[in-house]
C-alpha positions as CSV (number, residue, x, y, z in Angstrom):
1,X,1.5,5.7,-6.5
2,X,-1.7,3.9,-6.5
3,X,-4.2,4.0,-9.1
4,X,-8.2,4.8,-8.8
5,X,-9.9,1.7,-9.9
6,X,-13.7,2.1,-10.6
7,X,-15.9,5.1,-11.7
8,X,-15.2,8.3,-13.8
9,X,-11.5,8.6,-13.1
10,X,-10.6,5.0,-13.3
11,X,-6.9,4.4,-14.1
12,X,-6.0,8.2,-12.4
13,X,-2.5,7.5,-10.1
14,X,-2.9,9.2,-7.2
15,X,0.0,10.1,-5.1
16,X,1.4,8.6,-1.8
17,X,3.0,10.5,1.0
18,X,6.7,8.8,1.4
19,X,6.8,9.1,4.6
20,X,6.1,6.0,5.1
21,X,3.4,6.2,7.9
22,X,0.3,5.7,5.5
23,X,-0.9,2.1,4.6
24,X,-3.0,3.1,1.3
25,X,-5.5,0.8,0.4
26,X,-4.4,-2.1,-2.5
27,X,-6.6,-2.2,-5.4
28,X,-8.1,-5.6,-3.9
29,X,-9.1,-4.3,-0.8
30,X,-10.4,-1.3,-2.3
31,X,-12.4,-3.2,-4.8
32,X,-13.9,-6.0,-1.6
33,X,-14.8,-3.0,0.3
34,X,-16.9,-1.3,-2.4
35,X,-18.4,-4.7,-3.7
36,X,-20.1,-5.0,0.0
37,X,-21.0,-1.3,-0.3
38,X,-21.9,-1.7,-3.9
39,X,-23.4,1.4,-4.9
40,X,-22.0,5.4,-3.0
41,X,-24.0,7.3,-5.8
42,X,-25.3,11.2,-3.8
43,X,-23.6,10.1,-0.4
44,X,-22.2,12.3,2.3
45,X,-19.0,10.4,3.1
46,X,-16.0,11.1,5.9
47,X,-12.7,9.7,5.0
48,X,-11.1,9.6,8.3
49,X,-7.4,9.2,8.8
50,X,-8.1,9.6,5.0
51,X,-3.9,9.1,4.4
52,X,-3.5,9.4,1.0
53,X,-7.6,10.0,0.3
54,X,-7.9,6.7,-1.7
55,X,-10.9,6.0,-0.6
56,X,-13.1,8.9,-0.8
57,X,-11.4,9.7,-3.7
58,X,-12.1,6.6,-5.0
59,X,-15.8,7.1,-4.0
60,X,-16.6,10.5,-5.8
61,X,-15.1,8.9,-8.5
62,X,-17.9,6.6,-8.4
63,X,-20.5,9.0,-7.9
64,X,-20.4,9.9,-3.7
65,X,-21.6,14.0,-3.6
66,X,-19.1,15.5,-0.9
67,X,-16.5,14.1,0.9
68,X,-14.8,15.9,3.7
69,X,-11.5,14.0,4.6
70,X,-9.5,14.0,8.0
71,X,-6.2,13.4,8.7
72,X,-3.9,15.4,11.5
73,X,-0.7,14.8,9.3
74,X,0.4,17.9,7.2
75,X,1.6,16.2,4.5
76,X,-1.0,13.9,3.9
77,X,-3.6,16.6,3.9
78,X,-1.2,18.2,1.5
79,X,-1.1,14.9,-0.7
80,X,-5.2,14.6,-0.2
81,X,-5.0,17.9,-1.7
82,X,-2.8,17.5,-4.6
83,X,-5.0,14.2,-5.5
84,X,-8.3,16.0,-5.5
85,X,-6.7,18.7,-8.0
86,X,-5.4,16.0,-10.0
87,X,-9.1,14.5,-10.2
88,X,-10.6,17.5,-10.2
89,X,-12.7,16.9,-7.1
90,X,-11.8,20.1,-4.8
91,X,-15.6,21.8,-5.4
92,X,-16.6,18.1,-3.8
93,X,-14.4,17.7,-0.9
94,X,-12.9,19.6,2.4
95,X,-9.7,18.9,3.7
96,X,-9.4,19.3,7.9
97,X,-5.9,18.7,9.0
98,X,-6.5,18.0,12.6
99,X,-6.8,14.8,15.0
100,X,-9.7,12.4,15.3
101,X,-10.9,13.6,18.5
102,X,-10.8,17.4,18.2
103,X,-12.7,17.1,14.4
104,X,-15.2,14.7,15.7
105,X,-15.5,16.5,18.1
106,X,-16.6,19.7,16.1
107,X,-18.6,18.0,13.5
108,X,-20.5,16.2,16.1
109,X,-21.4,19.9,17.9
110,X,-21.9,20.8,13.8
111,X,-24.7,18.0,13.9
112,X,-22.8,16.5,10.8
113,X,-24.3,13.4,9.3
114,X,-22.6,11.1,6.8
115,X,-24.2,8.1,4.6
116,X,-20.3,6.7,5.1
117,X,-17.7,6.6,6.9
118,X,-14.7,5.0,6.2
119,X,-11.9,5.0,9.4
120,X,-8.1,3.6,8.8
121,X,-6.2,4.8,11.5
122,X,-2.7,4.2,12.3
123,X,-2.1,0.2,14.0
124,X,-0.7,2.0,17.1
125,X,-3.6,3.4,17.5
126,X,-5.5,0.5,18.7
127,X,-5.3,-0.9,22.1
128,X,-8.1,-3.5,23.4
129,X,-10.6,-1.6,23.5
130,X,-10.0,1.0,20.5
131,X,-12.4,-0.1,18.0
132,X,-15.4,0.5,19.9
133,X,-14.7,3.8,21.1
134,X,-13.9,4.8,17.2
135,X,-16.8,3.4,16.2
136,X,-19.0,4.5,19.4
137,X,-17.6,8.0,18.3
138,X,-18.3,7.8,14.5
139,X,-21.8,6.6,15.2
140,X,-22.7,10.0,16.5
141,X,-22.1,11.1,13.3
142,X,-23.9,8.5,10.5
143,X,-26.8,9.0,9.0
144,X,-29.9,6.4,10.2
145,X,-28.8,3.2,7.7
146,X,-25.7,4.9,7.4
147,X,-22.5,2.3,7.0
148,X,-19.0,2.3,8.4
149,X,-16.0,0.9,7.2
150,X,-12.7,0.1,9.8
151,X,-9.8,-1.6,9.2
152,X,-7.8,-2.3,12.2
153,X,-5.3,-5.3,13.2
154,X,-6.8,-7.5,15.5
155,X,-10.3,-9.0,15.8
156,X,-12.7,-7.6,17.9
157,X,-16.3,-8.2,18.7
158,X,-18.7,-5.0,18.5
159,X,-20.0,-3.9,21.5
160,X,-22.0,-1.6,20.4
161,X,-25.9,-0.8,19.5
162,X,-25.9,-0.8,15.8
163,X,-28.4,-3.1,13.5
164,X,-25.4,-5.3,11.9
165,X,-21.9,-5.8,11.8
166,X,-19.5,-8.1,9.6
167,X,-15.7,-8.8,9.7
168,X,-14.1,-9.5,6.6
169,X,-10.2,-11.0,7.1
170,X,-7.6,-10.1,4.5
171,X,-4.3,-11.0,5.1
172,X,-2.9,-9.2,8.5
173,X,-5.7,-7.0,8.6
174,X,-9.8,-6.8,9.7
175,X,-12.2,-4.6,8.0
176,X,-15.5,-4.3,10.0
177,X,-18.2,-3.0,8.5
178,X,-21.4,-1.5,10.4
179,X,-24.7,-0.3,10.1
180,X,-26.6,2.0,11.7
């Protein structure tokens, strides 16, 4: 279990698949992430391979508006759902259990937009030149000054046309943040 650290449901454990196959986020992460973001009051926000949902729970906890969260594994959409019960955030949140690709896909031909986007998908998911087409694809998506957050395992440089980028290095992992 890992617990919610800022906003209204501060302290709240949320449960962890044990299947093993979901890296939630450690409170220090979760706290350096949202101290560059510093403020998800109203946003629209997509939690993609969303895990356990500890981030976009973690962000209507601090005041985000709706937060549709993505992840093709049953039993962490299961989990997702138990958490938002728990927090009592199911009237502010969907739950699509399908893959990246296919719910892009849709909420692209939707015309979805999103103030935020945070993308954690699983290591061996990356090759080369992963990060660029997950973010090329996410772009499609985010709102004009929009931000997205991806943590992935190796350094790469963007590629891509967005107005700024950073790469923040903790421990074995990179988190890049963008903006639109």
């Amino acid at each position: 279990m890992i617990k919610i650290s800022n906003g209204t449901k501060k302290g709240f454990k949320l449960k962890v698949p044990s299947s093993g196959h979901v890296r939630p986020k450690t409170s220090k992460v979760r706290k350096m992430i949202f101290d560059i973001i510093q403020d998800v009051n109203n946003y629209h926000i997509l939690d993609l391979f969303a895990g356990c949902g500890s981030l976009g729970i973690e962000s209507l906890s601090m005041g985000a508006k709706f937060v549709t969260f993505v992840d093709k594994c049953n039993i962490s959409t299961k989990c997702i759902k138990d958490n938002l019960i728990k927090c009592s955030f199911e009237n502010k949140s969907e739950v699509i259990n399908k893959s990246f690709s296919d719910t892009t896909r849709q909420l692209i031909k939707r015309n979805c937009k999103y103030d935020l986007i945070f993308i954690d998908p699983p290591y061996d998911y990356f090759d080369e030149k992963s990060l660029n087409g997950i973010i090329r694809t996410s772009l499609k998506l985010l709102e004009n000054q929009g931000i997205i957050v991806c943590e992935h395992p190796m350094e790469e440089k963007i590629k891509l046309d967005v107005s700024s980028y950073r790469v923040k290095k903790y421990k074995d992992k990179y988190i890049t943040f963008c903006e639109k």
